[in-house]
N, CA, C and O atoms as CSV, one atom per row, in Angstrom:
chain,resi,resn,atom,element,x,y,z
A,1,UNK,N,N,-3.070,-14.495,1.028
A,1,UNK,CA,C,-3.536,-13.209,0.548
A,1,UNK,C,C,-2.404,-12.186,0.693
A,1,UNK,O,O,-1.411,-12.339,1.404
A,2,UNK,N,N,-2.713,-11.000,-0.163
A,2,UNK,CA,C,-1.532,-10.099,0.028
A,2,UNK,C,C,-2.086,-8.640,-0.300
A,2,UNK,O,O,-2.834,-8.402,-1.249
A,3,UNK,N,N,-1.617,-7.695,0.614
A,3,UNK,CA,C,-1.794,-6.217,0.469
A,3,UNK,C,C,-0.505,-5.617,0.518
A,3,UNK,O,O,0.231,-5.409,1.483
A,4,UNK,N,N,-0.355,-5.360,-0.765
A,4,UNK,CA,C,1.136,-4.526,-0.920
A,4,UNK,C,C,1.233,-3.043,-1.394
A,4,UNK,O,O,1.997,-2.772,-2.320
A,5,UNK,N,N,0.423,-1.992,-0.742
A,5,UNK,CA,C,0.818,-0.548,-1.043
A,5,UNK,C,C,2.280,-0.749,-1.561
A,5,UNK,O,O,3.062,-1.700,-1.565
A,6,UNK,N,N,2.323,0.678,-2.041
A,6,UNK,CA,C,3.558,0.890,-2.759
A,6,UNK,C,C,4.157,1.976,-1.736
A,6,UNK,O,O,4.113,3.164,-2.055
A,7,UNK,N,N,4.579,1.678,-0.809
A,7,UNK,CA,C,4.469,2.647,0.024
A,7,UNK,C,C,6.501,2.533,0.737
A,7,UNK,O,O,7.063,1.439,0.776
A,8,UNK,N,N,7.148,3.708,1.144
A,8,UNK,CA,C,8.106,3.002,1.889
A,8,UNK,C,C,8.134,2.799,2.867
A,8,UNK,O,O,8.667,1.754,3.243
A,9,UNK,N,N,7.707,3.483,3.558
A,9,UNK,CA,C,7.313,3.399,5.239
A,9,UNK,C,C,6.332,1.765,5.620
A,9,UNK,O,O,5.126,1.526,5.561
A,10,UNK,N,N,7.688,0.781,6.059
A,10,UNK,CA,C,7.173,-0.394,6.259
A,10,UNK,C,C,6.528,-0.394,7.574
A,10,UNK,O,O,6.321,-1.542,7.966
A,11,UNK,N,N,6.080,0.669,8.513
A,11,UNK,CA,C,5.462,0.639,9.619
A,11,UNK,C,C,4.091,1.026,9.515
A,11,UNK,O,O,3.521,2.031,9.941
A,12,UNK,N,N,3.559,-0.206,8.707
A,12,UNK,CA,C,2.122,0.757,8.221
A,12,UNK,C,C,1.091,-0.204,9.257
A,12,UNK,O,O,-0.131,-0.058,9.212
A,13,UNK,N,N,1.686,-1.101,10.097
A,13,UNK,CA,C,0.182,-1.754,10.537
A,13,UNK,C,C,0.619,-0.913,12.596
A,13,UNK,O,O,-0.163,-1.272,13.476
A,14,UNK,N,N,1.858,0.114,13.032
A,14,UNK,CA,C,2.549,0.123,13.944
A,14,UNK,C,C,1.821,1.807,13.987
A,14,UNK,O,O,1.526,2.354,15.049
A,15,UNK,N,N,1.649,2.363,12.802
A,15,UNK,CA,C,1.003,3.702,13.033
A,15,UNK,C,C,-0.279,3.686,12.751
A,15,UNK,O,O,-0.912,2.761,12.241
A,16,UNK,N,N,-0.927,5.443,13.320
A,16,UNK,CA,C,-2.737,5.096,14.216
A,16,UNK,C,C,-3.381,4.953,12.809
A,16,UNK,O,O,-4.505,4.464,12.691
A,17,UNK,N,N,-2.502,5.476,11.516
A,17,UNK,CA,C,-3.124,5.854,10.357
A,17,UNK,C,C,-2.689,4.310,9.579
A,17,UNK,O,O,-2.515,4.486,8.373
A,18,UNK,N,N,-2.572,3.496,9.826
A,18,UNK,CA,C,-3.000,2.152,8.703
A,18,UNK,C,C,-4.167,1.735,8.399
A,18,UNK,O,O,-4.326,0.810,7.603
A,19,UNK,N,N,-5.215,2.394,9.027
A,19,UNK,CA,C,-6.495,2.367,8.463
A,19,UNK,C,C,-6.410,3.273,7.069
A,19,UNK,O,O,-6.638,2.631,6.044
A,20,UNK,N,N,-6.211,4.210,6.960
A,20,UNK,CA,C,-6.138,5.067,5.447
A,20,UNK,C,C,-5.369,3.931,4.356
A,20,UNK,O,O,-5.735,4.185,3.209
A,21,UNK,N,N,-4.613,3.007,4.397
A,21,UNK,CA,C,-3.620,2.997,3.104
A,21,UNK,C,C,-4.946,2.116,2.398
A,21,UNK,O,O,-5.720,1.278,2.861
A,22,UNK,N,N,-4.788,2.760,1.022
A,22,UNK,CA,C,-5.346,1.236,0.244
A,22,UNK,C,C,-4.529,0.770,-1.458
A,22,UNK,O,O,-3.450,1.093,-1.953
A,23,UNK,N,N,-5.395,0.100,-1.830
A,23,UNK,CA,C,-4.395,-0.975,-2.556
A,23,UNK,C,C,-5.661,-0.846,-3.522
A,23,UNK,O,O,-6.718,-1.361,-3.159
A,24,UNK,N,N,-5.561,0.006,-5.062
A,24,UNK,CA,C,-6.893,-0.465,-5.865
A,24,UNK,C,C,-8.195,0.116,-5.528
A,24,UNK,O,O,-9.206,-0.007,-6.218
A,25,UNK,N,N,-8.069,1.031,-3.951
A,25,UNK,CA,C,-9.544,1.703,-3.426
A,25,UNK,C,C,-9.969,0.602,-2.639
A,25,UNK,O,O,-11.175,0.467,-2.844
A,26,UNK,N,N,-9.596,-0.171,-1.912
A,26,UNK,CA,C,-9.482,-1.109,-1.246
A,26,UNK,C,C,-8.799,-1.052,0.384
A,26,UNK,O,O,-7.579,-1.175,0.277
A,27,UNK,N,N,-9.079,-0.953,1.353
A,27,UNK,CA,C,-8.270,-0.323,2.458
A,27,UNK,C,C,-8.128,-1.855,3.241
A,27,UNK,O,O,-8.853,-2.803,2.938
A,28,UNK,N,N,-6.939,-1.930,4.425
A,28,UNK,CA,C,-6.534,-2.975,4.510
A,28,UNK,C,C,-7.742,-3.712,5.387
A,28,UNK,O,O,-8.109,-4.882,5.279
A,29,UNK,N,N,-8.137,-2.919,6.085
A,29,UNK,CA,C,-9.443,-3.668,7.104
A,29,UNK,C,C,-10.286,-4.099,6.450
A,29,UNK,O,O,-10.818,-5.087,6.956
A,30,UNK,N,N,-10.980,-3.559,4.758
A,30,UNK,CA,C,-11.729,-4.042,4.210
A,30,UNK,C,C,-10.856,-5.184,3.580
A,30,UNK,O,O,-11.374,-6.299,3.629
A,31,UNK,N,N,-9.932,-5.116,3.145
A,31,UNK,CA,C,-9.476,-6.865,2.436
A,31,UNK,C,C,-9.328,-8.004,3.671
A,31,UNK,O,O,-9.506,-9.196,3.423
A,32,UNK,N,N,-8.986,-7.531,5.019
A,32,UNK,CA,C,-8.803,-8.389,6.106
A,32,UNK,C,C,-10.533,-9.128,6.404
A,32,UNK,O,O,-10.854,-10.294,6.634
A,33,UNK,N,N,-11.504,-7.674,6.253
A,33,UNK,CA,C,-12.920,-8.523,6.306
A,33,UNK,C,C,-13.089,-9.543,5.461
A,33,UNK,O,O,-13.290,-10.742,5.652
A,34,UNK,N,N,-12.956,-8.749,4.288
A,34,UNK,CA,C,-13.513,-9.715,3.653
A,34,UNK,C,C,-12.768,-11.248,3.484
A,34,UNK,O,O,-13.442,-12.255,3.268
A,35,UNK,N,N,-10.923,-11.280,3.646
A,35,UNK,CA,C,-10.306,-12.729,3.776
A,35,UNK,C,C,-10.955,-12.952,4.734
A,35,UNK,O,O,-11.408,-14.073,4.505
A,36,UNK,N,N,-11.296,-12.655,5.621
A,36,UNK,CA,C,-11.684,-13.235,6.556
A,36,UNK,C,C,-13.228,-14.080,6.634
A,36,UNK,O,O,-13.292,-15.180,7.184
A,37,UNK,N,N,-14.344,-13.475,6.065
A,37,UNK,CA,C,-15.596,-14.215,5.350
A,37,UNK,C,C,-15.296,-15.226,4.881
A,37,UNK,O,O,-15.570,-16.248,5.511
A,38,UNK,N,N,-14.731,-15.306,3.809
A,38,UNK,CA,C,-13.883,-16.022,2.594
A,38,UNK,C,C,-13.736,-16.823,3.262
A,38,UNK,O,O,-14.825,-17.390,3.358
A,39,UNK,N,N,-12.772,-17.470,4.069
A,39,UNK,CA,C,-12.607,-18.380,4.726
A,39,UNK,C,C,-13.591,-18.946,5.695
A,39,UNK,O,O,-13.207,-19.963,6.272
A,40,UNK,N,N,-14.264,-18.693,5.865
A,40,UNK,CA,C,-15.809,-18.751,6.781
A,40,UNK,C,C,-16.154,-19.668,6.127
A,40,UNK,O,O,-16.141,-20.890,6.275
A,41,UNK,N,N,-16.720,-18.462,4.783
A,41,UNK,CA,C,-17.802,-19.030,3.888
A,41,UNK,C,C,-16.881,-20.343,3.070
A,41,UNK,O,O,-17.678,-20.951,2.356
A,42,UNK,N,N,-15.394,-20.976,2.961
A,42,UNK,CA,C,-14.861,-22.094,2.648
A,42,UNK,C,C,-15.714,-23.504,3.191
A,42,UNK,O,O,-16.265,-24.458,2.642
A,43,UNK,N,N,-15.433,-22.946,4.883
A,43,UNK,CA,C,-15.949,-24.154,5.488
A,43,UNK,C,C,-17.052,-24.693,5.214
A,43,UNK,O,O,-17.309,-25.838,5.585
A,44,UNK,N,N,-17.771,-24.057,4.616
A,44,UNK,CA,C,-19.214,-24.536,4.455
A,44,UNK,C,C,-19.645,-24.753,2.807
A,44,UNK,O,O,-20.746,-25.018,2.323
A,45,UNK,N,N,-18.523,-24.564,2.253
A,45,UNK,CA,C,-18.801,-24.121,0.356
A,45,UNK,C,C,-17.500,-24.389,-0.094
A,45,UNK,O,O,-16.474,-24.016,0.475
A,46,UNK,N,N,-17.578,-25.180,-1.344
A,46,UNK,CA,C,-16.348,-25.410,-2.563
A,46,UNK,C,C,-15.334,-24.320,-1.871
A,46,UNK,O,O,-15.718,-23.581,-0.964
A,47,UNK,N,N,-14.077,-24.300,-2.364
A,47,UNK,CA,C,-13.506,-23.143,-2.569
A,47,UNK,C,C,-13.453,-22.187,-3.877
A,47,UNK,O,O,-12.342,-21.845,-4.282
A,48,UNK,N,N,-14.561,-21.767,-4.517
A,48,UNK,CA,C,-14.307,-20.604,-5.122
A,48,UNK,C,C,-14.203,-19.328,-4.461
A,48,UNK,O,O,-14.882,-18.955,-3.504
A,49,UNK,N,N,-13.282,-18.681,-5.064
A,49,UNK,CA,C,-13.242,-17.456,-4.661
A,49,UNK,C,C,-14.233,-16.384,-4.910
A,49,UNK,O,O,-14.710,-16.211,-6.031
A,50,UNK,N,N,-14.645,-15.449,-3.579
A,50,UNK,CA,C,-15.356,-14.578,-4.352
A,50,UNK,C,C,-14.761,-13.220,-5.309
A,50,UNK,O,O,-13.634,-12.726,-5.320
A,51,UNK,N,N,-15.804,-12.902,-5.968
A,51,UNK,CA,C,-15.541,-11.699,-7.108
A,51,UNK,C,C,-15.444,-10.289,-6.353
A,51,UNK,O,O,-14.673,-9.435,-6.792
A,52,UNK,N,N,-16.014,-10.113,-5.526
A,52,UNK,CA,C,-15.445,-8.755,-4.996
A,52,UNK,C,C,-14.407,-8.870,-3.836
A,52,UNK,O,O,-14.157,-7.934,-3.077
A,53,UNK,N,N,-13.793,-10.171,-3.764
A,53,UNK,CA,C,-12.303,-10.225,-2.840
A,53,UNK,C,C,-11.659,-10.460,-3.322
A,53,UNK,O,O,-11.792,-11.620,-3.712
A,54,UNK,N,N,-10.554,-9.857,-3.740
A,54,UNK,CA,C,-9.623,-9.963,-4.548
A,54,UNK,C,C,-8.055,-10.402,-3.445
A,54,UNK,O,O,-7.502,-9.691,-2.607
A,55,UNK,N,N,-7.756,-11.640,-3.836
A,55,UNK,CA,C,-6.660,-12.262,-2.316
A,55,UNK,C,C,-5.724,-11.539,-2.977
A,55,UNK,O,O,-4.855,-11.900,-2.183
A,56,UNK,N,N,-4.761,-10.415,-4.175
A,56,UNK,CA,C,-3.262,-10.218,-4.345
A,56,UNK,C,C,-4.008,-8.534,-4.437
A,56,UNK,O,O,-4.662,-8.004,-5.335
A,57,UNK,N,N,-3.578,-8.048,-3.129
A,57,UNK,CA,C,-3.466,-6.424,-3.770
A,57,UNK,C,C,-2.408,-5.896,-3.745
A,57,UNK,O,O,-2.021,-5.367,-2.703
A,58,UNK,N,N,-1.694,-5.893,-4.814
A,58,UNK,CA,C,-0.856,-5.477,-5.360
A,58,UNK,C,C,-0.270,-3.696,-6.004
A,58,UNK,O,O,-0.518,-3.584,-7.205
A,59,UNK,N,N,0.017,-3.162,-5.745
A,59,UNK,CA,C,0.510,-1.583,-6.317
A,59,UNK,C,C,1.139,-1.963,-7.591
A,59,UNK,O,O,2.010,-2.826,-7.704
A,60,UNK,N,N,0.745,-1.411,-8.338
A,60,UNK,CA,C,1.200,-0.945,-9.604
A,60,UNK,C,C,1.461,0.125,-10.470
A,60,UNK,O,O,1.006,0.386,-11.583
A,61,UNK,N,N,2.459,0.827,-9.596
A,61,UNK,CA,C,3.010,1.935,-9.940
A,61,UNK,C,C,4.213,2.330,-10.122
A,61,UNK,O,O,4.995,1.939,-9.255
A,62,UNK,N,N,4.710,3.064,-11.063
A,62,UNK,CA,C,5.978,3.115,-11.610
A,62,UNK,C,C,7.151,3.712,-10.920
A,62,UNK,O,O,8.176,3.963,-11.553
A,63,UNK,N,N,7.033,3.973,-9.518
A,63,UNK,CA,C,7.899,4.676,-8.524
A,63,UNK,C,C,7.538,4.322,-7.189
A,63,UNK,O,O,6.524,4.849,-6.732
A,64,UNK,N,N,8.106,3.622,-6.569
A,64,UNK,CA,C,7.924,3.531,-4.974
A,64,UNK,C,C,7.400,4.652,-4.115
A,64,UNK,O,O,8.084,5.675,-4.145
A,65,UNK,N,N,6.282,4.667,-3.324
A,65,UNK,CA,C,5.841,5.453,-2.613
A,65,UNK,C,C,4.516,6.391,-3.747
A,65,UNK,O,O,3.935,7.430,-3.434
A,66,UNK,N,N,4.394,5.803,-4.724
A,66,UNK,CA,C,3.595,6.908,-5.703
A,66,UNK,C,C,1.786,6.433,-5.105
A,66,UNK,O,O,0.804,7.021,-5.557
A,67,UNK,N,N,1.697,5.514,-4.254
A,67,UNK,CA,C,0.383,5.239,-4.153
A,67,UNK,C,C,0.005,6.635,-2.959
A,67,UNK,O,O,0.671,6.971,-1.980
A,68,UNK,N,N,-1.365,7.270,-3.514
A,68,UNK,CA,C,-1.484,8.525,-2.465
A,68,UNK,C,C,-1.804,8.443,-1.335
A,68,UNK,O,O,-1.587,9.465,-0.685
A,69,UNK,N,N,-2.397,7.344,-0.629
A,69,UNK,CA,C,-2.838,7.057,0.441
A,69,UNK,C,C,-1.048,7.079,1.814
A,69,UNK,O,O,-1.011,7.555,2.949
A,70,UNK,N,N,-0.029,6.457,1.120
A,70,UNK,CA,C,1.041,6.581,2.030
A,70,UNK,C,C,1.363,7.505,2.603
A,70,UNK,O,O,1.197,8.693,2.325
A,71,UNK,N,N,1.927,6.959,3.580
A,71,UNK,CA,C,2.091,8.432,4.367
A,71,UNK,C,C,3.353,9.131,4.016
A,71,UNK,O,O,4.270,8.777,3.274
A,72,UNK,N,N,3.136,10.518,4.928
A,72,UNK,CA,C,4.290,11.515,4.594
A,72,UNK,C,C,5.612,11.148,4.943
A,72,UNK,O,O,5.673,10.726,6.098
A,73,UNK,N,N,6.970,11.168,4.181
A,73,UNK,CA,C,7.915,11.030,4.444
A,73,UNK,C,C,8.354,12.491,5.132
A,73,UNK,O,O,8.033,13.679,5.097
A,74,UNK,N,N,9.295,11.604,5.772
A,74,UNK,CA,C,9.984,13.025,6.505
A,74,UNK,C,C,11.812,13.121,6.186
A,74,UNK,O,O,12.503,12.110,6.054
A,75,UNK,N,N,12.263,14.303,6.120
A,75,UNK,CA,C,13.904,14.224,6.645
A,75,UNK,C,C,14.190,13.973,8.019
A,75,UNK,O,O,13.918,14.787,8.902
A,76,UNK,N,N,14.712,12.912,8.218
A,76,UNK,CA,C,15.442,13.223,9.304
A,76,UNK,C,C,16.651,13.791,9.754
A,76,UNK,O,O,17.059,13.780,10.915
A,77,UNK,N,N,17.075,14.173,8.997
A,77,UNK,CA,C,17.916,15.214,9.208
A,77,UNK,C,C,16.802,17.098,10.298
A,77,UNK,O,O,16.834,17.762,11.334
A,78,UNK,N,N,16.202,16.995,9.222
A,78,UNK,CA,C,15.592,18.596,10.048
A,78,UNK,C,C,13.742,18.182,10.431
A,78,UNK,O,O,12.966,19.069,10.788
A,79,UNK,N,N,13.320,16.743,10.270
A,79,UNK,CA,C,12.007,16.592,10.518
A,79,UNK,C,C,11.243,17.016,9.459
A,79,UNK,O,O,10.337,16.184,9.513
A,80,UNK,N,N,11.001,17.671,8.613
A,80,UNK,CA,C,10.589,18.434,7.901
A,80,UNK,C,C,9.908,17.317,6.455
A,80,UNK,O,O,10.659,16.452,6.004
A,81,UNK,N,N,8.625,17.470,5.935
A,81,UNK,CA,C,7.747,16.732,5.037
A,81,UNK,C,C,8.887,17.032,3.914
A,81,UNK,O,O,9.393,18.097,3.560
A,82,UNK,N,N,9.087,15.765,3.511
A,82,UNK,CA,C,9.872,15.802,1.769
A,82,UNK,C,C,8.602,14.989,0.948
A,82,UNK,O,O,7.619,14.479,1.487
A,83,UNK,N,N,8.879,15.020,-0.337
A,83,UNK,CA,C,8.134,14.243,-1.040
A,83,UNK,C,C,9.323,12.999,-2.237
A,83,UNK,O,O,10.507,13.132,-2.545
A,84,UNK,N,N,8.403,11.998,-2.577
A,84,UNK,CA,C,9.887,11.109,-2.662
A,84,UNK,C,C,10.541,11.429,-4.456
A,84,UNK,O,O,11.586,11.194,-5.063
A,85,UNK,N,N,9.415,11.982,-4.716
A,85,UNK,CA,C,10.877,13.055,-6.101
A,85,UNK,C,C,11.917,13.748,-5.651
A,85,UNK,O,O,13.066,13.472,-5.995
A,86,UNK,N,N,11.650,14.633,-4.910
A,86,UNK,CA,C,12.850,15.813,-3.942
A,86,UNK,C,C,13.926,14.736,-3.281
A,86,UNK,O,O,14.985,15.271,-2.953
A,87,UNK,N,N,13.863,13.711,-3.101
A,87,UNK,CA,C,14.330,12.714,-2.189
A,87,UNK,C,C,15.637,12.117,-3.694
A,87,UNK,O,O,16.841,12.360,-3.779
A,88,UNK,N,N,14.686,11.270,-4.700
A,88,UNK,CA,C,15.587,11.256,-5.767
A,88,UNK,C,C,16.710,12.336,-6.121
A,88,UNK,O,O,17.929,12.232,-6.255
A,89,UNK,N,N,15.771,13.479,-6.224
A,89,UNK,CA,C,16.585,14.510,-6.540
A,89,UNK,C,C,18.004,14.928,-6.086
A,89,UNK,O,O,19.085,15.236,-6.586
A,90,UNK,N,N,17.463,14.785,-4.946
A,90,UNK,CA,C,18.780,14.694,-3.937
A,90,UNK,C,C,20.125,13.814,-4.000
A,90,UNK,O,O,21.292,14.091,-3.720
A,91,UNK,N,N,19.415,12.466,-4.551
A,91,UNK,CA,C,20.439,11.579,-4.738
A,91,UNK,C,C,20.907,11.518,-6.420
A,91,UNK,O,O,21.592,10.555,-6.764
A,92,UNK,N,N,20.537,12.526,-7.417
A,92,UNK,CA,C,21.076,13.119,-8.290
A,92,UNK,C,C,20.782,12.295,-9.181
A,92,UNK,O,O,21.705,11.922,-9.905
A,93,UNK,N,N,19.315,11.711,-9.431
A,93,UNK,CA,C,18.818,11.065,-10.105
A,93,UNK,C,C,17.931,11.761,-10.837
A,93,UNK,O,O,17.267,12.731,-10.470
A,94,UNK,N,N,17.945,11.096,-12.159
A,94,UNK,CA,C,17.255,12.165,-13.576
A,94,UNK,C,C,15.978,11.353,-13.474
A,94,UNK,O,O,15.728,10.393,-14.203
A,95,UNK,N,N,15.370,11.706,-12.733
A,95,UNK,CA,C,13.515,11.265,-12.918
A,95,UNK,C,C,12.782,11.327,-13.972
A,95,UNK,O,O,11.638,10.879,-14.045
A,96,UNK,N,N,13.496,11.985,-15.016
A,96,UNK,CA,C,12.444,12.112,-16.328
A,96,UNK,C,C,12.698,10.945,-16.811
A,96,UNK,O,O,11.961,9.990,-17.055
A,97,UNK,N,N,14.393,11.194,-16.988
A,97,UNK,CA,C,15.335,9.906,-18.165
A,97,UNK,C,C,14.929,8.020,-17.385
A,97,UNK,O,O,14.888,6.985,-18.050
A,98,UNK,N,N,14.676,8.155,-15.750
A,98,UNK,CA,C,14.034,6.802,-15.705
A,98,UNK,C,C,13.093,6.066,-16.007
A,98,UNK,O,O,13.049,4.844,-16.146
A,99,UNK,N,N,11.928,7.250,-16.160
A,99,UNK,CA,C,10.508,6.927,-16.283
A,99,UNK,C,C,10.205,6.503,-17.658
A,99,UNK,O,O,9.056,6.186,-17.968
């Protein structure tokens, strides 16, 4: 199975807030329940999969970090909330002309 926010901050299961991220409206404790049934309910039944567990959650969005649930980036330089356009920006990238 897989839960892949689009997120950059790879410390998402290390902070108190990895309960918030989700994938599709899907949050990670609810896809962990439910893999976790899933495999229950194997031992005892075929393996079909069920229809409201979806094993690949995947982000599909056209810019890293665009899923809203991620958390706030910061500068470290001054601590201070950036957002990850201002961040491009910085590195003198034309955000219109990529998209």
């Amino acid at each position: 199975a897989v839960f892949a926010p689009a997120c950059l901050s790879h410390t998402l299961i290390t902070k108190s807030y990895w309960l918030e991220f989700q994938v599709k409206g899907i949050s990670l404790a609810r896809a962990l329940q439910c893999w976790e049934k899933s495999l229950q309910d194997s031992n005892n039944a075929p393996k079909i999969p069920l229809r409201s567990c979806p094993f690949h959650l995947i982000d599909n969005c056209p810019w890293p970090h665009c899923n809203p649930t991620c958390s706030v980036l910061h500068d470290h330089g001054t601590g201070q909330e950036v957002n990850f356009m201002e961040i491009l920006f910085r590195m003198r990238l034309d955000v219109h002309r990529k998209a």
